[in-house]
Structures are given as structure tokens and as C-alpha cells.
C-alpha positions in Angstrom: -17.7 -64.0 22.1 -17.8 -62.3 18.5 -20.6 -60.6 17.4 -19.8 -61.4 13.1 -22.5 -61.9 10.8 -21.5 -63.3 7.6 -23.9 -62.8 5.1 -23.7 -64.4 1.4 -24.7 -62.4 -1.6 -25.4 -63.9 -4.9 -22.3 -63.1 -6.8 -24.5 -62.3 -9.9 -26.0 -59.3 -9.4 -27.8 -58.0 -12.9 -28.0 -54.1 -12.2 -29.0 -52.4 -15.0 -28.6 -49.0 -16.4 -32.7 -47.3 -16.4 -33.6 -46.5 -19.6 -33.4 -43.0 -21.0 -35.6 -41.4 -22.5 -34.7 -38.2 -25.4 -37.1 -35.3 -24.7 -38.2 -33.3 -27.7 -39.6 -30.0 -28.2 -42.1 -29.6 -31.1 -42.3 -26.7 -33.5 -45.5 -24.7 -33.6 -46.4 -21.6 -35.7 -47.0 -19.5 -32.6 -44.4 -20.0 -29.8 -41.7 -17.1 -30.5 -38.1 -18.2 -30.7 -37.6 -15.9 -27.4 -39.9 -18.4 -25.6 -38.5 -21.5 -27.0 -34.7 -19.8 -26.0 -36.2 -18.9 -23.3 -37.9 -22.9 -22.1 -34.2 -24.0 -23.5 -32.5 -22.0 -21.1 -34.4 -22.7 -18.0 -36.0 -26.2 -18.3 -33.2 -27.7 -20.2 -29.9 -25.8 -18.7 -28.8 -24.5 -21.8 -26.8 -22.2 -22.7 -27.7 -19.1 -25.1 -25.8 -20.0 -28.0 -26.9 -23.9 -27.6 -30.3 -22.8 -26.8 -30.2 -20.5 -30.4 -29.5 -23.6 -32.2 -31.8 -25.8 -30.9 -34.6 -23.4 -31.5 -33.4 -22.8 -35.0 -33.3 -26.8 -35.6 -36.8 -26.9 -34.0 -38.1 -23.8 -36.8 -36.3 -25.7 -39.7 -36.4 -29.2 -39.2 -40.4 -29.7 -36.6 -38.6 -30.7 -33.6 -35.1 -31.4 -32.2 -33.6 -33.2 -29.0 -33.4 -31.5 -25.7 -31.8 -33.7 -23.5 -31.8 -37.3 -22.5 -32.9 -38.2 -19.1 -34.2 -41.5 -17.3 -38.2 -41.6 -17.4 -38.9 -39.5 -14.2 -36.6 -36.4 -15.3 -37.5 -36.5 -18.8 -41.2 -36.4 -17.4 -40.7 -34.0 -15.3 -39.2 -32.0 -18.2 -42.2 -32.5 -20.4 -44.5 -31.4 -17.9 -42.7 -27.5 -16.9 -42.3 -27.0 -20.9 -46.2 -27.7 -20.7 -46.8 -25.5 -17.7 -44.6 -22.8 -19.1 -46.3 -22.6 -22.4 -49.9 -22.5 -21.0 -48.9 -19.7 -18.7 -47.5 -17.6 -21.4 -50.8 -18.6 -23.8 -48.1 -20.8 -26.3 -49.0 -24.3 -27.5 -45.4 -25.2 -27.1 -44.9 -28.9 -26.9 -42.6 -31.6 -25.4 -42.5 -35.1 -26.2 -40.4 -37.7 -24.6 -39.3 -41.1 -26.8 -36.9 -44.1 -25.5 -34.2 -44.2 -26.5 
């Protein structure tokens, strides 16, 4: 006596890759490039030197990329830049686009 199953799957399967989404911080005339380093280095994983850069694009050019990230990470991301601005009194802000 055998205990198979055969199951049939639809040989079509349409996976698809999730969006992403680029998360960008904002420049401001109040957040100090230590913070912005600073939310670079801890929110975003970046490196000093990267981080530098970044902030100096942000100063110079109103905002710059981040990171991209499917929807809940890039979220996720928008909302501890928010929380680590208001709990050092910075309007520091992070906006998330599709890409």
C-alpha cells in the first residue's frame, strides 16, 4: 500500500519581484551635518565616509538617496529618521518614492 500524493502545480507561476521603493532624506536649514552623519550611520548602515557624502549631497543639491528597500523597510526607515529627529528637536525629513 503507498501512501504517494501527487499533487499538480500550474507550471506558470508569475512571482514577481515587490517593488522598491528609494528613501530620501530632505535638507533642512537646522539639522547639523553631525545628525544627518549621524541618522546615515545608524538608520541607513552607512559608513562614515559614505554617510559624509550623502550629507554633503543632501546640503548642496535638497535631498539625496539613502537606500532602496521594498515598501515595509523603506517605511520602516522613514519612520526612525522621523523619531530620531523629533527626539533631538531637528525637522529632519525622509521621504520614500517608487522606484
Amino acid at each position: 500500500m503507498s501512501n504517494e500524493i501527487e499533487i499538480e502545480l500550474e507550471d506558470d507561476l508569475d512571482l514577481q519581484e515587490p517593488k522598491k521603493y528609494k528613501v530620501f532624506l530632505l535638507n533642512d536649514d537646522y539639522s547639523t551635518m553631525d545628525f544627518v552623519i549621524d541618522v546615515l550611520v545608524k538608520v541607513f548602515r552607512k559608513s562614515l565616509d559614505e554617510s559624509s557624502n550623502i550629507m554633503l549631497n543632501i546640503h548642496n543639491n535638497g535631498r539625496e538617496v539613502c537606500g532602496v528597500y521594498t515598501h515595509e523597510i523603506a517605511a520602516t526607515k522613514v519612520g526612525q529618521v522621523k523619531t530620531m529627529a523629533r527626539e533631538k528637536g531637528f525637522p529632519l525629513k525622509a521621504v520614500m518614492e517608487e522606484e
